[in-house]
N, C-alpha and C positions, 0 to 999 in steps of 0.2 A: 623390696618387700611390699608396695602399696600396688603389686600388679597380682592376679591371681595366680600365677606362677609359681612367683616366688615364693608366695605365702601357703602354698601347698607343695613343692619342691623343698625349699628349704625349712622350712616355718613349719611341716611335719613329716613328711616322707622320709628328710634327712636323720629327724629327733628319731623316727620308730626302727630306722634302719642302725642308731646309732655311728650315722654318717657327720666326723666332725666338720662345720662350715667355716671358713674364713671371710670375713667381711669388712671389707676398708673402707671408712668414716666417707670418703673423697675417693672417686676414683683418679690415681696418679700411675701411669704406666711403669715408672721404672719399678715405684715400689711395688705395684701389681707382680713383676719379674721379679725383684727380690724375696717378695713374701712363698713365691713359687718357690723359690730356691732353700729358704729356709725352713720352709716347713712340710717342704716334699708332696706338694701339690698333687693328686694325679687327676683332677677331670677339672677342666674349666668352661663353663657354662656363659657366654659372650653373647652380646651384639657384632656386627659386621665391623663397627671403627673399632673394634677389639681384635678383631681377626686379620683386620688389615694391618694395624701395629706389629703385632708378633708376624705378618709378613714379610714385611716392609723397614721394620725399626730397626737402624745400625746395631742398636745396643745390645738388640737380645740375643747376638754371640755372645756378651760376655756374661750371661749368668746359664748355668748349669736348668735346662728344663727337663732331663731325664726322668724326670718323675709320673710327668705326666701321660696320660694313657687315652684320655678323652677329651676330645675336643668337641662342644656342640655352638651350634650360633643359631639366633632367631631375631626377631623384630623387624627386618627389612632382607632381601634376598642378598644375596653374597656370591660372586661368580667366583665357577669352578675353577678357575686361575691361581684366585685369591686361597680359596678354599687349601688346594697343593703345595701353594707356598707357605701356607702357617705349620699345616701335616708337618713340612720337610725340617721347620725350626724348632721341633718339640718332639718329646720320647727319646729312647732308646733306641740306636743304630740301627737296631736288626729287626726292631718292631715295628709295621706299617700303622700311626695312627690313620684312622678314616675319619674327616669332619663329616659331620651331618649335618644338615638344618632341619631346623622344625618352626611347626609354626601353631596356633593356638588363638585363642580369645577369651575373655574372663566370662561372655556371654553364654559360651560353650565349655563354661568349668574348667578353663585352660585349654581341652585339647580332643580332637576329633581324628588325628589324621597325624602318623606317626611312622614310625621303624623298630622293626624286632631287633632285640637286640645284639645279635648275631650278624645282622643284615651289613652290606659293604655302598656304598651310594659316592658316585663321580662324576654324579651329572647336574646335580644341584636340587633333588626332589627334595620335598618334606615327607616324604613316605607314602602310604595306604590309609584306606580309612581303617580306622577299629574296628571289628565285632558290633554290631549291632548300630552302627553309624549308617549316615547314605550322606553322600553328596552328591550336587550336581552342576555343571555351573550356566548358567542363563547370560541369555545378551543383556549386554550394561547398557544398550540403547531405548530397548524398548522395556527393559526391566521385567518379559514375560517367557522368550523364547527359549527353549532346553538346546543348549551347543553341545555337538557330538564331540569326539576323541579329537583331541592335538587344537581345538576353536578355543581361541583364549575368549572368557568373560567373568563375569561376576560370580563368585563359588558361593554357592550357598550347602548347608550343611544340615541337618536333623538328625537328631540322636537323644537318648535317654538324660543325657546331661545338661542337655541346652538350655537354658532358660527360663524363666516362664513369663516373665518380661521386666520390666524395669520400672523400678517401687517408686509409686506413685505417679507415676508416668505415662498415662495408657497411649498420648499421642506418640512417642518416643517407641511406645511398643509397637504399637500399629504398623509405625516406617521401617521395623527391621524383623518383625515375625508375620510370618503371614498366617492366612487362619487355620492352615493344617499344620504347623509345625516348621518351617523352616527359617532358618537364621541367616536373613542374607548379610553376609560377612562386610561387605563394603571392598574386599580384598579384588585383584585382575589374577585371575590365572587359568590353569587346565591342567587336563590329566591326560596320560598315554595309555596306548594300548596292554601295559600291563600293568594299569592299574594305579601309578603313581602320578604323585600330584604335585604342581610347580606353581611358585608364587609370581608375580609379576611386578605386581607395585598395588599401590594402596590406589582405588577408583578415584578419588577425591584430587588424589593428584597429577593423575594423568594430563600429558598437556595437548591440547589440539591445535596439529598443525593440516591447514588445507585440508579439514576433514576427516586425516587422519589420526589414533591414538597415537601419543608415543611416551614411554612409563619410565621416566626421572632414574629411575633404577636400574633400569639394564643401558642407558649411559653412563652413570656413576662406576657400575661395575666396569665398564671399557674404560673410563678413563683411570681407576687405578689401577689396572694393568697394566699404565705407562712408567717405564722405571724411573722419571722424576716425577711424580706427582703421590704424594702419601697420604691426600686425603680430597674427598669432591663430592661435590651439591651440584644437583639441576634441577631447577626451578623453568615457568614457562612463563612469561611477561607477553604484556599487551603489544603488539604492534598493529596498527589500523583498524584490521574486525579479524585479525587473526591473534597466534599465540606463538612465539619461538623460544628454544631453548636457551636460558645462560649457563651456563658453567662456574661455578666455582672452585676455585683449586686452593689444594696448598703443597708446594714445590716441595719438595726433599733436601733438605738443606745438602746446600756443595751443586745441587744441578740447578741448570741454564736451563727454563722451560718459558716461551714464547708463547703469546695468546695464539700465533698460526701454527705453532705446532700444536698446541691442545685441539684446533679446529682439523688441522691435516689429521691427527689422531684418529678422530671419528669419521671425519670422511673416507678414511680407509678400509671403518670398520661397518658402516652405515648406511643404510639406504639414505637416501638425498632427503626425503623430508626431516630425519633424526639427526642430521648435521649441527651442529653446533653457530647459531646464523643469531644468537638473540645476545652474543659478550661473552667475554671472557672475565673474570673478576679474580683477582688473586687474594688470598686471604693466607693470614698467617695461624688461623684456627676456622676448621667450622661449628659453626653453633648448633648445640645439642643441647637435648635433656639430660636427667641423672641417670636415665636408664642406656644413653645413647643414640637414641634417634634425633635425627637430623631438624633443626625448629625451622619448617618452611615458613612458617608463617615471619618468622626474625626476615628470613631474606626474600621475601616479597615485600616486605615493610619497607625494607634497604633499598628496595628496585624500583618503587617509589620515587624516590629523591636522587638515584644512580645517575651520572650523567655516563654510559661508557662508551669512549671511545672504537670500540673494538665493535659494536655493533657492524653486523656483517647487511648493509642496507642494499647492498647489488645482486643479492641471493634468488633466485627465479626458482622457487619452490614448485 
């Protein structure tokens, strides 16, 4: 409720729709699946390690989700893997749910850039822009250049809702509106030739290897696509004047998963520089906020002080 989402989704959209909300003190997955079960749940509004649990979690055969009807995720991107496999744990037999993602900013009044509500999506977009929106997205290098169809960079957004800048802050406003209106998001992504638009990862955390991007995100998503690993962080740590990937996992309890199988994982899936060459780290939780995103800044602290063995140091990047 302290994001502007929630507090215009739940906090009024819900009250004028007369839409009842359930809301748990803590979030605890099972009881998350029992409160479904009890009180006939049908739309659940998520983060990704919410969407990955109802994938992934033994448990949630044994509570009844037939209730539910909608499924949406935002705050970090979610492969379409993942996405299938949560669909296939929830609803009714004969009813196809369709996840969606979306995505938003409080700077942008929540939300620029969406799905009608009809609309079917299996590729992983956040939708179209709205009515009276534009976006566009610019190189994140030189922070001026207009990128054509399918060029991942920096999306920036202007629309009737955006902003008008941030109270009592004018240096803070200067860095993220320019002088005609546009909000540059901080966000990596692109759009296609029909008009939908795909997130990447968050610019800040990109890591650069040998010159190249590579977005923390779309290795997380490969790596929970491995059937023992139910949850994962990549973060990019210093080595000499460059940056490589770690990995952190957390195993699927009852599975045997090896630091070289988490590296074989990706090299299978990966061009050579997005390899996994900077550790493997196992963890039995990864660290998050209340709202569920992943706290990089906890595991670059930890990577700090890490001695890991698994550093991949013969890698010819």
């Amino acid at each position: 409720m302290y994001h502007a989402f929630g507090q215009t989704f739940f906090g009024i959209l819900a009250v004028v729709r007369q839409v009842p909300i359930y809301i748990l003190p803590k979030f605890e997955f099972l009881l998350f699946l029992d409160c479904i079960q009890k009180f006939r749940i049908t739309a659940i509004i998520g983060v990704p390690s919410v969407m990955v649990a109802i994938a992934k979690h033994p448990d949630v055969v044994k509570y009844d989700l037939s209730s539910v009807m909608q499924l949406s995720c935002g705050a970090a991107p979610l492969s379409s893997d993942i996405a299938r496999l949560a669909e296939g744990r929830v609803g009714r037999g004969g009813e196809k749910i369709n996840l969606k993602q979306g995505w938003g900013m409080t700077e942008a009044t929540c939300s620029v850039i969406g799905f009608h509500p009809t609309d079917r999506d299996e590729t992983g977009s956040i939708g179209e822009l709205y009515p009276n929106c534009e976006g566009m997205v610019v190189d994140s290098t030189d922070g001026a250049t207009e990128l054509p169809v399918g060029v991942k960079g920096e999306i920036w957004v202007r629309a009737p809702n955006v902003m008008r800048g941030y109270y009592k802050n004018p240096k803070a406003t200067a860095e993220t509106l320019t002088p005609d209106g546009w909000l540059k998001t901080g966000d990596i992504g692109y759009y296609n030739n029909k008009g939908k638009w795909f997130i990447v990862d968050r610019k800040k955390e990109l890591i650069k290897v040998k010159g190249n991007q590579v977005a923390p995100a779309e290795l997380e998503g490969m790596l929970l696509e491995h059937p023992g690993i139910t949850d994962a962080a990549v973060i990019g740590i210093r080595f000499a004047e460059d940056e490589r990937p770690r990995a952190y996992v957390v195993v699927t309890p009852g599975a045997i998963v090896t630091a070289e199988d988490v590296k074989d994982w990706v090299k299978a899936r990966a061009v050579k520089y997005k390899w996994i060459t900077g550790g493997v780290v196992f963890e039995k939780d990864i660290p998050r906020n209340m709202s569920g995103k992943i706290l990089k800044r906890v595991l670059r602290e930890r990577a700090e002080t890490e001695v890991i063995d698994t550093l991949d140091h013969k890698s010819k990047l």
